[in-house]
LUMTIMI-508585 format. One record per residue: x, z negated, y of N, C-alpha, C in turn. Coordinates in steps of 0.2 Angstrom, whole numbers, plus 2048, in hexadecimal, padded with zeros to 3 digits. Atoms other than C-alpha are relative to their C-alpha. Layout:
XZYXZYXZY;...
# end
This chain:
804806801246C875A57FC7FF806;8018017FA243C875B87FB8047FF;8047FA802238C975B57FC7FD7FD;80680180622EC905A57FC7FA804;8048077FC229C805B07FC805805;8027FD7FA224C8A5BF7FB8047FD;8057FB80121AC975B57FA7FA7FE;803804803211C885AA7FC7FE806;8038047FB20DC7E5BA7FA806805;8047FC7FD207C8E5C37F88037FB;8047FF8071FCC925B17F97FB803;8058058001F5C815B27FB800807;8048017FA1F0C815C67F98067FF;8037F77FE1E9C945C57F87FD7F9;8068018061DDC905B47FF7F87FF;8018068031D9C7E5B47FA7FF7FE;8068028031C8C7C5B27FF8057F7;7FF7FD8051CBC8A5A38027F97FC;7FE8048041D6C7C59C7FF7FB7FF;8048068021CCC6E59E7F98017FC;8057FB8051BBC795968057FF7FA;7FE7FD8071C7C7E5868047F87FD;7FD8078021CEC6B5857FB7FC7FE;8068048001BDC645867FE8047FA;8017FE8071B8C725788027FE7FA;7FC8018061C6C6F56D7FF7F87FD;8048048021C0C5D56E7F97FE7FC;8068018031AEC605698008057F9;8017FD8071B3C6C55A8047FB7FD;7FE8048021BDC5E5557FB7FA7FC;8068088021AEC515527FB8057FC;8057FA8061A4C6254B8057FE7FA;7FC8008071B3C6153D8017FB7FD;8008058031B3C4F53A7F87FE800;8058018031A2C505387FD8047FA;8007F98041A0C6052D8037FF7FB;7F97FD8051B0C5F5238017FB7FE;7FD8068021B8C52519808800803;8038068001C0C465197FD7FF806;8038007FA1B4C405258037F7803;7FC8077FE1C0C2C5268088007FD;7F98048031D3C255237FC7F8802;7FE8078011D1C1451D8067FB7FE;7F98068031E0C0751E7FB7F7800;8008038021DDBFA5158017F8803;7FF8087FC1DDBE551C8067FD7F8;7FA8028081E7BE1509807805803;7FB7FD7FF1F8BE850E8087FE7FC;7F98017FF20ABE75088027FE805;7FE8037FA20FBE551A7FA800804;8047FF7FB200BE2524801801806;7FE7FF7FB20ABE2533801807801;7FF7F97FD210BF45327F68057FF;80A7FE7FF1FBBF752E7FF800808;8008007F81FBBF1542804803800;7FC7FB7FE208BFA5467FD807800;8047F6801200C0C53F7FB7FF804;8098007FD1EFC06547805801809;7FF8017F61F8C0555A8058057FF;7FF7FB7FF201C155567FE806802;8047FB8011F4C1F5537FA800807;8028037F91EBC16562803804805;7FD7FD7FB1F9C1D56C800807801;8037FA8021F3C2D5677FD802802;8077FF7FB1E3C2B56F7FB8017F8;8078008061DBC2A55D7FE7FB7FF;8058058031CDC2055B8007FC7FA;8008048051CEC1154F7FB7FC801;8068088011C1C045498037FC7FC;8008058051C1BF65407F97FB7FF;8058038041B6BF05317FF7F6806;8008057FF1AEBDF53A7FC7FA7FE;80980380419EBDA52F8048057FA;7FF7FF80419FBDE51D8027FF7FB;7FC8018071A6BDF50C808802803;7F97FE7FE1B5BE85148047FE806;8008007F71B5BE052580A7FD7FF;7F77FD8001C8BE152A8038047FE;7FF7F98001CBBF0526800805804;7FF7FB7FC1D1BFF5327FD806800;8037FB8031C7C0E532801805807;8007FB7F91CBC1F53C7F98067FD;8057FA7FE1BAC2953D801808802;7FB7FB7FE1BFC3A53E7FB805803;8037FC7FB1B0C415478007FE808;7FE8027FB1B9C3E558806805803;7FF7F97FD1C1C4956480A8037FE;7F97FF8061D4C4655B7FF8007FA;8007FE8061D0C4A54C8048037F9;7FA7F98031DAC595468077F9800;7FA8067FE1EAC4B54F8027FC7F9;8008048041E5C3D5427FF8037FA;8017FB8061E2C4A5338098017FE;7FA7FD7FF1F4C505378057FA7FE;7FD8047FF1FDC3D5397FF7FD7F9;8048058041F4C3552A7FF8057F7;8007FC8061F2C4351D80A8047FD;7F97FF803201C4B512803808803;7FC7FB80020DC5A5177FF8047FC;7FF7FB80620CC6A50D804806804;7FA7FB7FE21BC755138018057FC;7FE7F980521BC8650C8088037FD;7F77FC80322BC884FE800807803;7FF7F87FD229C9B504802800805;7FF8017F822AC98515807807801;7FB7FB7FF234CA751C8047FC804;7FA8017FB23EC9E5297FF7F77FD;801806803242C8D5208017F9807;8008067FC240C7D5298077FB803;7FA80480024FC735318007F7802;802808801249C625337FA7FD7FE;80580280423CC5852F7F98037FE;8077FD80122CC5F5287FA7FB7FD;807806803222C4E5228017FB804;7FD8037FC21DC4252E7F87FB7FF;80680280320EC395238007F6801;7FE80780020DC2752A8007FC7FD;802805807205C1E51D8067FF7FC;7F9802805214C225128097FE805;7F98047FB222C1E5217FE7F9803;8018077FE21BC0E5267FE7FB7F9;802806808215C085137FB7FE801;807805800203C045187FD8077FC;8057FE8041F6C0C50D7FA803803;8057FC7FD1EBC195137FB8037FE;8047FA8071DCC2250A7FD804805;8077FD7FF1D0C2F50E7FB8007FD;8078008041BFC2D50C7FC807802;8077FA8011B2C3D50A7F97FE805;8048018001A6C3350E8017F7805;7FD8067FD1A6C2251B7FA7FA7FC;8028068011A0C125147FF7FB802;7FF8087FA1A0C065207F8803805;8068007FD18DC0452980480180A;7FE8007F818FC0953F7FF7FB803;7FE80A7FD18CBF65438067FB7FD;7FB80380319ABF0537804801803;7F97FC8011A7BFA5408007FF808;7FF8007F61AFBF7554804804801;7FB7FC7FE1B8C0055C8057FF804;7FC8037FA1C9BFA562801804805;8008017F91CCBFA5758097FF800;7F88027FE1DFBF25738037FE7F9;7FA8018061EEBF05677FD7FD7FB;8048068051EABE555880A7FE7FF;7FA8048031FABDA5527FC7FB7F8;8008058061F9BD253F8047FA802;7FF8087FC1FBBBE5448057FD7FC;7FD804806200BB95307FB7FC800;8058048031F7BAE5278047F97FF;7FC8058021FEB9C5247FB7FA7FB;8048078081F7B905138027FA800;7FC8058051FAB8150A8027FC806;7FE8057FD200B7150E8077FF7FD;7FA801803212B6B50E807800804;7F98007FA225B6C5198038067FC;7FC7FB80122BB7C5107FB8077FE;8097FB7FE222B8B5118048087FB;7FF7FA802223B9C5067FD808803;8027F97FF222BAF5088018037FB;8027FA80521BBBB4FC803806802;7FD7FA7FD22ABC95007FC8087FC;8007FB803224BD94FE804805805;7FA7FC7FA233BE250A7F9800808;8058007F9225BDE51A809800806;7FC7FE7FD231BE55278037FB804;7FF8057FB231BD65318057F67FE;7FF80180223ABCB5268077FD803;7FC8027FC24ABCB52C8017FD806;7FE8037FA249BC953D7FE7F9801;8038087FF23CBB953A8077FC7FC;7FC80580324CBB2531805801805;7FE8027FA257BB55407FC7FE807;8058057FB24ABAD54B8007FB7FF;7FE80680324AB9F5408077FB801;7F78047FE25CB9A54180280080A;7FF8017F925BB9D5557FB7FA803;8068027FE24CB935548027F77FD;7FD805802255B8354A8068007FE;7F9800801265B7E5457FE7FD7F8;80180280825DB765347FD8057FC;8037FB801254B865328048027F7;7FC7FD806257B8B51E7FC8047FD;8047FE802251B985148038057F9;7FF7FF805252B9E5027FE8057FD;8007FA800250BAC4FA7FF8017F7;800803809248BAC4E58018087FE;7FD7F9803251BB94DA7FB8007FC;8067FC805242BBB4CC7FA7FC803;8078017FF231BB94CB7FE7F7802;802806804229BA74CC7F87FF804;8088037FF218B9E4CB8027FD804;8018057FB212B954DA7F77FF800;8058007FF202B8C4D87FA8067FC;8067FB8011F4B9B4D5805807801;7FF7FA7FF1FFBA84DB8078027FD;7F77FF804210BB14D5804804808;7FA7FC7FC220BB64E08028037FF;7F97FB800229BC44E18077FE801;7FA7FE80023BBC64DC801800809;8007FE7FA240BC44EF7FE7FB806;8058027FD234BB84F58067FB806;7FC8067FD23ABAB5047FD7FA800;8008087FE23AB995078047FF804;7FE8037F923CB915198007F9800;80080780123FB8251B8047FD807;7FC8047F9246B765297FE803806;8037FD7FA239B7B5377F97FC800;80480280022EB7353E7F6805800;8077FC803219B7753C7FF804805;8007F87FB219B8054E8058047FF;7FB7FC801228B8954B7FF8067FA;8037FE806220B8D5397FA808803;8057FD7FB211B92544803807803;7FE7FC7FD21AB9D54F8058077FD;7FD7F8803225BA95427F88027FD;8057FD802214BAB5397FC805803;8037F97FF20CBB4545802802807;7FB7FA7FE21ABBC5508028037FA;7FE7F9804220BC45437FB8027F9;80580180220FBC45398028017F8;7FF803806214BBC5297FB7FC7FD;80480680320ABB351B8037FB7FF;7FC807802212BA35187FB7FB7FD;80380680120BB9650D8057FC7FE;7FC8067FF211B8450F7FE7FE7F8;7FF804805217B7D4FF8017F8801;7FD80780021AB694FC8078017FC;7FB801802225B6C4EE8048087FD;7FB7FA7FE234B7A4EE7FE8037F9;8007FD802233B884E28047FF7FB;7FB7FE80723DB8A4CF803804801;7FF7F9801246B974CB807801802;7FB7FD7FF256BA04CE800802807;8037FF7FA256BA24DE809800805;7F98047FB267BA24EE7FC800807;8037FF7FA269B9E500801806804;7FF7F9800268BAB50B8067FC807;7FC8017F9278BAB51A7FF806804;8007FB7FC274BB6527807804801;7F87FB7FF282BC3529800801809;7FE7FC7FA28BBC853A8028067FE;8007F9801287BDA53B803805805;7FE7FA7FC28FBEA5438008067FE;8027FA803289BFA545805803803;7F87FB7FE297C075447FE809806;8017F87FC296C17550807803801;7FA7FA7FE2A1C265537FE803808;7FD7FC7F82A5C305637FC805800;8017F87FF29FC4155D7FA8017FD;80780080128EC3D5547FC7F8800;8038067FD283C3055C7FA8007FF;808800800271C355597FD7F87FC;80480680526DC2B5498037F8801;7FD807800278C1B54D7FC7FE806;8048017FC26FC1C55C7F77FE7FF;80580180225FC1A5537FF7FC7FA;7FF806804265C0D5488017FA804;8008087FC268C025577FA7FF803;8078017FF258C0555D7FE7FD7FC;806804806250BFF54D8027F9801;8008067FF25BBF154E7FE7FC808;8028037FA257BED55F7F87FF802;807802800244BEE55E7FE7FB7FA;803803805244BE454E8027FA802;7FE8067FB24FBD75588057FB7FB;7FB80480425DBD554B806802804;7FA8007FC26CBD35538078027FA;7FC7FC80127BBDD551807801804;7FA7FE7FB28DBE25588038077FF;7FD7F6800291BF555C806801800;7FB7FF7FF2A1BFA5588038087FC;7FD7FA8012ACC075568078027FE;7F87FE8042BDC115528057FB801;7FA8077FC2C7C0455D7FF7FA7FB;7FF8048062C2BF75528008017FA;7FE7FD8072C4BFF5428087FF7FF;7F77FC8012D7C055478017F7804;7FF8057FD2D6BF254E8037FB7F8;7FE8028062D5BEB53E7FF7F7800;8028087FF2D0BD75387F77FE800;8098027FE2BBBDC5368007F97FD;8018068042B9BD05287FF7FB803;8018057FA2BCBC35367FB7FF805;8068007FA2AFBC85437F88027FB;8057FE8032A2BD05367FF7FE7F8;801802804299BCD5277FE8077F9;8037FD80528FBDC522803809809;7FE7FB7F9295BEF52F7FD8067FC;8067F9802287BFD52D802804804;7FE7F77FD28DC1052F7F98037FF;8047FC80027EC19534801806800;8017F9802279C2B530805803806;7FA7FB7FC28AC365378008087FF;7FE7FB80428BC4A5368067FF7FE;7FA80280329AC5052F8027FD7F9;7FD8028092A8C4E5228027FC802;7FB8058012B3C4251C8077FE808;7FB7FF7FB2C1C495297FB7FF806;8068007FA2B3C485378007F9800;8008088002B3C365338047FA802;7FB8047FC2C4C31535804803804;7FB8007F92CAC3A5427FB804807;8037FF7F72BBC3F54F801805802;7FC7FB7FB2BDC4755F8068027FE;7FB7FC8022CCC5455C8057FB806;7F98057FC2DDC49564801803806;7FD7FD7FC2DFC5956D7FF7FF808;8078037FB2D1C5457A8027FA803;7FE8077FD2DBC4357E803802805;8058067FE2D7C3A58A7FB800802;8097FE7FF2C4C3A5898007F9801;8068077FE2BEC295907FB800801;8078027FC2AFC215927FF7F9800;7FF8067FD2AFC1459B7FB801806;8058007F92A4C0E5AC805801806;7FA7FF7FA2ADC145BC7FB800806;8058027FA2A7C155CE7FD807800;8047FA8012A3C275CB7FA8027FA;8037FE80529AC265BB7FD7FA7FE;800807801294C135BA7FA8007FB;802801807288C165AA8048027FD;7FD7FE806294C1B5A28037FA7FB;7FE80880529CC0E5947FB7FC7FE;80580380328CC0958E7FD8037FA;7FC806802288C035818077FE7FE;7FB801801299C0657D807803803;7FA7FB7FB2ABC0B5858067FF7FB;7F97FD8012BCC12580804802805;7FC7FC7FA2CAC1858A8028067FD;7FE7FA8012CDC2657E7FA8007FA;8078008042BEC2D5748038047FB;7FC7FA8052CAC395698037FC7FB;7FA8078072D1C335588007FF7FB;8048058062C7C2A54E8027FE7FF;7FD8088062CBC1B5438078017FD;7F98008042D8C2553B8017FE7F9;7FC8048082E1C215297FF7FA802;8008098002E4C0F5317F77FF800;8078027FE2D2C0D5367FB8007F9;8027FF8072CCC135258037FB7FD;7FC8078042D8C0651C7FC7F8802;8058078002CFBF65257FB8027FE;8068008032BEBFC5238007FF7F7;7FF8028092C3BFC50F8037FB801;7FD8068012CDBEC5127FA7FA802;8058037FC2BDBE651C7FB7FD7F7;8058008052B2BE950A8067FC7FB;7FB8048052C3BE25007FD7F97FD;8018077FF2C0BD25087F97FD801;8068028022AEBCF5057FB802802;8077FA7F82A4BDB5147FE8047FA;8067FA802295BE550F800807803;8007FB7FC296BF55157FB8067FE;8077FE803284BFF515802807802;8007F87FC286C125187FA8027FE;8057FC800277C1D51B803808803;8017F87FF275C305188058027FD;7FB7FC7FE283C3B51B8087FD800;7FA80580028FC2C51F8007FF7FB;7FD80280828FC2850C8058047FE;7FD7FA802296C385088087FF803;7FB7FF7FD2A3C365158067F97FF;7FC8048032A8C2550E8028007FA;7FD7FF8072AAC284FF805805800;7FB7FB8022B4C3A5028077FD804;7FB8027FE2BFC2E50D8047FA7FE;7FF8038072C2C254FD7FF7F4801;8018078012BBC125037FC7FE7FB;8028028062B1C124F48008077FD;7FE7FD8032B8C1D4E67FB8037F9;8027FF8052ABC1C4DA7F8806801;8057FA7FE29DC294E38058067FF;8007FC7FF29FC3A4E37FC806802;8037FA7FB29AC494ED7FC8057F9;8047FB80228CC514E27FF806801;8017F97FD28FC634E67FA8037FB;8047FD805285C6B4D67FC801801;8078017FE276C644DB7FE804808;8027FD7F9277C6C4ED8008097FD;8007F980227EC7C4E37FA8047FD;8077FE80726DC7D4D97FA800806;8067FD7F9264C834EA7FC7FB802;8058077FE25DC704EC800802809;7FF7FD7FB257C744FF7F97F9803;802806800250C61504800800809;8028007FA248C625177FC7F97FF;803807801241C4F51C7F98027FE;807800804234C4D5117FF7FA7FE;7FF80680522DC3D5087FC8017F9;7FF800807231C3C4F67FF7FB7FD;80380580422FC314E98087FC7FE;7F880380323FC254E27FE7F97FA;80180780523FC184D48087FC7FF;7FD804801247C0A4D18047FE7F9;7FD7FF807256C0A4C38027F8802;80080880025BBF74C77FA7FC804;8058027FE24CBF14CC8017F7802;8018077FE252BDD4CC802800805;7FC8017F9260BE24DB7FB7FE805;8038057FA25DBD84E87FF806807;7FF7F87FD25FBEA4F37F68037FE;80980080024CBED4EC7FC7FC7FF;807806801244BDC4ED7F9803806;8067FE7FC232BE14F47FF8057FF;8047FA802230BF24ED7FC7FE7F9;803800806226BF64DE8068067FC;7FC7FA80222FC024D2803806803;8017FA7FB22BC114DA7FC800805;8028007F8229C154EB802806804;7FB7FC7FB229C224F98047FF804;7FB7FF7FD239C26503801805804;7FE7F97FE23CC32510805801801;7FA7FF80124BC3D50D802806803;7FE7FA7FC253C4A5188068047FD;7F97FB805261C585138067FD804;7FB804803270C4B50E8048027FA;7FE7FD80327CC4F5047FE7F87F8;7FE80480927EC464EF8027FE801;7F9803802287C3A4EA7FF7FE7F7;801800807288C374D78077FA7FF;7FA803803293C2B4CC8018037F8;7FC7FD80729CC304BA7F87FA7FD;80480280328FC2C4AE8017F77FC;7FF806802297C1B4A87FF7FA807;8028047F8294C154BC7F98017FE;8077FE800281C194BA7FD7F9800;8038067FD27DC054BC8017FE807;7FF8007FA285C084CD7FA802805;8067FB7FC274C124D37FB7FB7FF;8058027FF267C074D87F88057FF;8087FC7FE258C144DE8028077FD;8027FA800257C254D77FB803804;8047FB7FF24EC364DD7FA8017FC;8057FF80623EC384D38017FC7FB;7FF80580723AC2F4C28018027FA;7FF7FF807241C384B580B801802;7F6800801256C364AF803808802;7FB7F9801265C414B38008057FA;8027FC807265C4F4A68077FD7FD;7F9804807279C4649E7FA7FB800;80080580426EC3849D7F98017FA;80680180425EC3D4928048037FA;7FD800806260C3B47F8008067FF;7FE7FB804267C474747FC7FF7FA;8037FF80725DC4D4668028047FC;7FE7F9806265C5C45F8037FF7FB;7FE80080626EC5F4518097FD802;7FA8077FF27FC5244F8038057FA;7FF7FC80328CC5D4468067FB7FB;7FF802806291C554347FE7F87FE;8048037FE281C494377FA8057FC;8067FD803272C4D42C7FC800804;8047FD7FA264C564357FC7FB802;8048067FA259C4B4407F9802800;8097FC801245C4D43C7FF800808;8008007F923FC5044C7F97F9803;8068067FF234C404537F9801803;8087FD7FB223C424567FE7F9805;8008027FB21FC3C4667F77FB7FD;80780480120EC2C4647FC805805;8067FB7FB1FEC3846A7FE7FA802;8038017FE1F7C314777F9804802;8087FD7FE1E3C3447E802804807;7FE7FE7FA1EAC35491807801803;7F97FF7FC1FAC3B4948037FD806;7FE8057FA202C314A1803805806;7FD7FA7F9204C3B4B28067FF803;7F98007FD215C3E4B9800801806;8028037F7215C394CC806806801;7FE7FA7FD21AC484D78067FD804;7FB8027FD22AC484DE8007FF807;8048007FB224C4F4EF7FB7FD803;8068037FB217C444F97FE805805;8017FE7FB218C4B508808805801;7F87FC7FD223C5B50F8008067FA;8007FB80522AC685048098017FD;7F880080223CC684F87FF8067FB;7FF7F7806243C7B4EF8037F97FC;7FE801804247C764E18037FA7FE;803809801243C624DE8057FE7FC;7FF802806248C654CC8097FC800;7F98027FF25CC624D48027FB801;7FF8067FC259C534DC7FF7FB7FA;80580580224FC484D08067FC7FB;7FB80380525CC3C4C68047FE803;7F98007FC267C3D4D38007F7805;7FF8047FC26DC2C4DD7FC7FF809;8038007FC262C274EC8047F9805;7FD8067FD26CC154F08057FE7F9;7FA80480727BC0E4E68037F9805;7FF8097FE282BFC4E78078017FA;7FA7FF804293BFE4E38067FB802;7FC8048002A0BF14E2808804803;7F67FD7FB2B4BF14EC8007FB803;7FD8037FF2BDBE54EA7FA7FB7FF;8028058002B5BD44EF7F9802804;8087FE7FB2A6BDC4F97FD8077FC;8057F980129ABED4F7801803806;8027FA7FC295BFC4FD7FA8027FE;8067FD802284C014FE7FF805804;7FF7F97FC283C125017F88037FD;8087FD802270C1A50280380B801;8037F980226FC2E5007FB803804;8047FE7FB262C2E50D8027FC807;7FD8027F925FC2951F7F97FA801;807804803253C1951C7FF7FE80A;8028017F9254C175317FE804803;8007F87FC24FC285357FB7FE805;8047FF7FB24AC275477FA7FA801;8068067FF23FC165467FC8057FF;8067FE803233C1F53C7FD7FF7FA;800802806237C1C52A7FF7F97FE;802807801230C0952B8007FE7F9;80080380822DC075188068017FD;7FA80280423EC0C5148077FC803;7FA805801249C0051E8007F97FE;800807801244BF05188068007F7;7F8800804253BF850A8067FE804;7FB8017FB25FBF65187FE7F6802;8028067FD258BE351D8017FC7F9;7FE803806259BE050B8067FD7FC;7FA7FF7FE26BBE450B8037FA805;7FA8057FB26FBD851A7FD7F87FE;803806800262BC95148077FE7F9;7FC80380526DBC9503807803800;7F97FC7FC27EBD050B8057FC7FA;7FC803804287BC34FF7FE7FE7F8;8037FE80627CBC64EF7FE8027FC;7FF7FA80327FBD64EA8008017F9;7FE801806287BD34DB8027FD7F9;804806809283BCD4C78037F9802;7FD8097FF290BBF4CC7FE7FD805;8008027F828ABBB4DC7FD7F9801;80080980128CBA84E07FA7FE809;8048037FB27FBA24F18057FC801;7FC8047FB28AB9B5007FD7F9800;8028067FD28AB895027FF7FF806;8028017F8281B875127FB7FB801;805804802276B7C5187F8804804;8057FC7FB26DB875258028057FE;7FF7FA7FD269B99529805803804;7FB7FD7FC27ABA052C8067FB803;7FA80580228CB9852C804803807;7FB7FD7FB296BA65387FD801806;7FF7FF7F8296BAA54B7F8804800;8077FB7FF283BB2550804805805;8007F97FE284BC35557FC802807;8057FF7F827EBCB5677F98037FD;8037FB80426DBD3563802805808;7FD7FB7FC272BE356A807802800;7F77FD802283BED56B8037FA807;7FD8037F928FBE45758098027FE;
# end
C-alpha cells in the first residue's frame, strides 16, 4: 500500500499538467455528448410523492459537482432540471439512468450492481431528448434547496396526505417532545376531506399549537392542511413505541447502518445486545426490538463469537479508551444462547414487535421464534442468482397497515438473501411479494379432474391492447428472475400476543434505499395495529411509555 501511494503521488507530481489537460478534455468531450447525444435533460418533477427526498436527490447530485437548475418562470417553474451538456455529464447519466448488468458476465458480480436513485429515494425522474424549458426560465442553483411543506386551510387540527414521505416518523416524535397534549391519529381506509381524498394511512395532529404546527411543517417538509372539523372513518391512535436496535458481536456492518439511519432521521432508540437478551424481561423496557441485516445461520445467531475465545472484552480502559462505544461487554463470546432466544420469543409472547431485515429473518425463523416461515431452499436450488438490484414487488394485502403510502406495486432494492416461504394455507401471512404474477401451487388448475367430465377450455375475452406485464428487473441484473417472482418479500406473522415482521430484503441498505424504509417506520408508527383484531391504545397523547435515548446508549 505504502508503494501504491508513493508511486500514484510521484505519477501525479511528474505529469501534472498532462493530468490537468486530459481532465480539462474529458470535461469538454462531455458537454460535446450532452449536446450531440440524447438524452440531452433529467427532469424531477415539483409534484412529488415525497418532495423532500426530490431535495434531497437535488443536494446529492450537487455533491457531485453536477450542475442543477430550476424551472423559475413558466408552466413548469418548480421543477428541477439537470442539463446534461456540462462538464459531469457522463456522472449524472450514470446516477439517474437504469443499470443493465450483463446475465453473461464471465466473472459474476458480488455486491450491488444498481445504484439508480430516482428508484432508491422514490422521486420521479425522466429523460427528456429534447429540453423544454426556455434559458431565461431556468437558474442555476448556487446552494442546497430544502422542501419547507406547505401548510392550508383553517382550523386546530391539521391532516397529512400520507404517501410513506420518509419524514413522518421522526415529525411524530418531535411532536410529543414538542407538547405533552400532542396527539396524533392514524385513518385505516380511504376518506373524503372537503375536495380532496386520503389515503389509507393518512395523519391527524392535533394538540399543538400554530407555531409548533408551523415548525414541523417545514422542518421536516410536510403538507399539512388545518381542518376545523376531525375526519370519519375507521381510524386508531398512534403510541409511539420504545425501540431497540439488536446487534451482535461478530457482524456489525448492517446494524451499524441501521443506527445511522436512525440517528440521521432522529428517531430515538436503545442499542442493545446478547446480555440483554440472556438478561431477560424486554417486554418491560421495549415495545417494538429491530434485528438488523446479520450474515450467518441460525447457530451464528445464538451463540456468536466461539466460547473458546473467552474472555473478549470490550470495554473503555486506559489503554484503549474508545473502546466500549457505542456499546460494552466484559465478554463478547457466547451469544444470547437457548436462554436468550426463549426471551426474545417471550418478548413477542407478550405483545413486542419484532422486525427482522434480510438474512436475520432466516435466522429467526431457523431458531424457531416464529415457526410459521420456512427457509425456501428450491428457489435458491433453481440457480436464482440475485445481486442488489431494484426489482419490482406488489402488494398481496394491500389494506396492512405495513403498506400505508405505497401504491400497489412499487420498486424495492433486493440483494442476495436467502427465501422464506409459508405452507400454502399461511399465504395470508405475506404481505409483499417478488414480482406480480402468483406462486406456481397457487395459479388455477384447469386440467383435466379425474371422474369429473371434461372441462371446455375457456376462452379468454380478446382484447384490442394486451395489457403489458411490468418487468421484474428495473434496474441491475437477476439469472433466473422466474425463481424468485411469487415468492414472499415481507410477512406479518402473528406469536402469541405480538408479531413478527420479517422482510426478505434489506430495506435499510446503507442509507441509500430511502423509498423503501418508510416499510420499517410503518411498522413502528402502527407497532400495536398489525393485526385484523387490533384494538388502538387508550391514550391521550403521543406515546404512554418511558421515551427512548435517540442514539444507542
Amino acid at each position: 500500500m505504502q508503494a501504491g501511494v508513493l508511486a500514484s503521488l510521484s505519477y501525479g507530481a511528474t505529469n501534472s499538467r498532462l493530468m490537468l489537460k486530459n481532465f480539462y478534455q474529458k470535461g469538454l468531450n462531455n458537454i460535446r455528448k450532452g449536446t450531440e447525444e440524447t438524452p440531452r435533460a433529467f427532469v424531477i418533477r415539483k409534484d412529488q410523492r415525497d418532495p423532500a427526498m426530490a431535495a434531497y436527490l437535488v443536494n446529492q447530485l450537487r455533491a457531485q459537482a453536477i450542475e442543477v437548475h430550476k424551472a423559475e418562470t413558466g408552466k413548469n417553474a418548480g421543477d428541477y432540471v439537470v442539463l446534461l451538456n456540462q462538464p459531469y455529464r457522463n456522472l449524472a447519466i450514470s446516477l439517474l439512468s437504469k443499470q443493465n448488468y450483463p446475465k453473461e458476465a464471465k466473472f459474476p458480480p458480488y455486491d450491488d450492481i444498481a445504484w439508480t436513485l430516482g428508484y432508491l429515494y422514490g422521486v420521479d425522474v425522466k429523460a427528456q431528448d429534447s429540453v423544454a424549458y426556455a434559458p431565461t426560465d431556468l437558474r442555476m442553483l448556487t446552494s442546497d434547496v430544502q422542501y419547507a411543506g406547505n401548510l392550508t386551510g383553517e382550523g386546530t387540527s391539521y391532516v397529512l396526505n400520507y404517501k410513506a414521505q420518509n419524514t413522518v416518523l421522526p415529525a411524530l416524535y418531535w411532536a410529543r417532545a414538542q407538547s405533552k397534549t400532542a396527539r396524533a391519529t392514524v385513518l385505516d381506509e380511504r376518506v373524503a376531506i372537503d375536495k380532496d381524498t386520503l389515503q389509507a394511512g393518512s395523519v391527524v395532529f392535533s394538540g399543538l399549537s400554530p407555531e409548533q404546527v408551523r415548525k414541523l411543517s417545514t422542518q421536516f417538509g410536510l403538507d399539512l392542511q388545518a381542518v376545523k372539523t376531525l375526519p370519519n372513518g375507521k381510524q386508531h391512535d398512534i403510541t409511539l413505541p420504545r425501540v431497540a436496535i439488536y446487534h451482535n458481536w461478530y457482524s456489525t456492518q448492517d446494524e451499524g447502518w441501521a443506527r445511522y439511519t436512525f440517528d440521521q432521521r432522529g428517531i430515538p432508540y436503545t442499542s442493545i445486545d446478547k446480555d440483554d437478551l440472556k438478561g431477560g424481561d424486554l417486554r418491560k423496557r421495549f415495545d417494538v426490538i429491530l434485528m438488523p441485516r446479520s450474515r450467518g445461520t441460525a447457530a451464528d445467531f445464538i451463540h456468536e463469537i466461539d466460547k473458546k475465545y473467552s474472555p473478549m472484552p470490550f470495554t473503555k480502559t486506559a489503554e484503549f479508551p474508545a473502546h466500549g462505544l457505542p456499546d460494552a461487554t466484559p465478554d463478547m463470546t457466547g451469544g444470547p444462547g437457548f436462554d436468550g432466544v426463549n426471551h426474545l420469543k417471550a418478548f413477542v409472547e407478550a405483545g413486542g414487535l419484532l422486525v427482522t431485515l434480510d438474512n436475520t429473518s432466516m435466522q429467526v425463523a431457523e431458531a424457531g421464534v416464529v415457526r410459521e416461515l420456512r427457509t425456501n431452499t428450491s428457489a435458491q436450488a433453481a440457480g436464482l442468482f440475485h445481486p442488489g438490484s431494484v426489482v419490482m414487488a406488489k402488494g398481496r394485502k394491500t389494506s396492512s397497515p405495513l403498506l400505508y403510502g405505497y401504491p400497489e406495486s412499487f420498486p424495492i432494492f433486493r440483494g442476495i438473501a436467502p427465501l422464506l416461504q409459508t405452507e400454502k394455507y399461511n399465504r395470508d401471512l405475506m404481505v409483499l411479494q417478488y414480482g406480480s404474477k402468483p406462486l406456481k401451487d397457487e395459479e388455477e388448475y384447469k386440467g383435466l379432474i379425474m371422474g369429473m367430465p371434461d372441462r371446455k377450455p375457456i376462452k379468454e375475452p380478446e382484447t384490442k391492447t394486451p395489457k403489458k406485464e411490468e418487468p421484474y428487473v428495473l434496474s441491475g441484473m437477476v439469472r433466473n428472475e422466474q425463481a424468485i417472482i411469487g415468492h414472499g418479500a415481507l410477512f406479518n406473522v402473528p406469536v402469541g400476543a405480538g408479531r413478527v415482521v420479517a422482510f426478505t430484503f434489506d430495506p435499510l441498505h446503507r442509507y441509500l434505499n430511502h423509498h423503501d424504509a418508510p416499510l420499517v417506520w410503518n411498522a413502528l408508527i402502527n407497532w400495536n395495529h398489525l393485526g385484523p383484531d387490533a384494538k388502538s391504545a387508550a391514550v391521550s397523547a403521543l406515546g404512554s411509555g418511558p421515551k427512548a435515548k435517540t442514539g444507542g446508549q
